[in-house]
N, C-alpha and C positions, 0 to 999 in steps of 0.2 A: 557723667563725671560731675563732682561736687567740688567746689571750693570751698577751702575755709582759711580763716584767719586765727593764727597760732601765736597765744599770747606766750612769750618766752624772754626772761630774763637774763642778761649774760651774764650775772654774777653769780647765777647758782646752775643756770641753764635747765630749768625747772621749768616746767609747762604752764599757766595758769587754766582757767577754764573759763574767768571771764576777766572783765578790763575793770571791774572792782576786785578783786583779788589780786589783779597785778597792781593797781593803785596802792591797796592795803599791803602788798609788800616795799616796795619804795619806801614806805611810811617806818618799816623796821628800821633797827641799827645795824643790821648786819648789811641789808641794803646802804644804807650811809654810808658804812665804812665802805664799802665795794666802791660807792662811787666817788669818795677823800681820797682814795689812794690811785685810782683811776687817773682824778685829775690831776691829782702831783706826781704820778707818770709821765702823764700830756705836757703839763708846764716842763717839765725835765725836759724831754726830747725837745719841745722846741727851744727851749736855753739852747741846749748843745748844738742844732742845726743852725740859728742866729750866731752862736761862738764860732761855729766852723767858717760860713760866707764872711764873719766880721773879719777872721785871721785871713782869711782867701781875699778880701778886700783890701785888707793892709799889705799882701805881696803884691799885688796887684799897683798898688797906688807908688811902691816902694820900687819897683819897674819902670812905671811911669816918671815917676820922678829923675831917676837914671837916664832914661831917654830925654828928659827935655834939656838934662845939664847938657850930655852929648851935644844937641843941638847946637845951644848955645853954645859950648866953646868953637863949634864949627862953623859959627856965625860971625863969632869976635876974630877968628882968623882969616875972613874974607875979606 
């Protein structure tokens, strides 16, 4: 049984045959661009994940606050 190491690109999913010719591809603009849009995907999803726990955080705080008024007026009437 042989091992090997499989140079492979996820932007084209193209094989290389050695780890200079996958360096030399990076180096392209097609590569660029693969990875510009890549990471203003990433940036995206995590915007919207931090918008979502921000809004789950403000119901959260907006409960809490409800419960402490509760309290209080159950305190001011002891």
């Amino acid at each position: 049984m042989e091992i090997s190491c499989q140079l492979i690109c996820a932007c084209n999913n193209k094989l290389y045959k050695s780890q200079a010719s996958l360096k030399a591809h990076y180096k392209t603009q097609a590569h660029q661009y693969y990875k510009q849009n890549k990471e203003q995907k990433d940036y995206i999803i995590k915007v919207n994940r931090l918008e979502n726990e921000n809004g789950h955080l403000r119901r959260l705080n907006i409960i809490l606050l409800e419960r402490i008024s509760e309290l209080e007026k159950k305190m001011k009437m002891i």
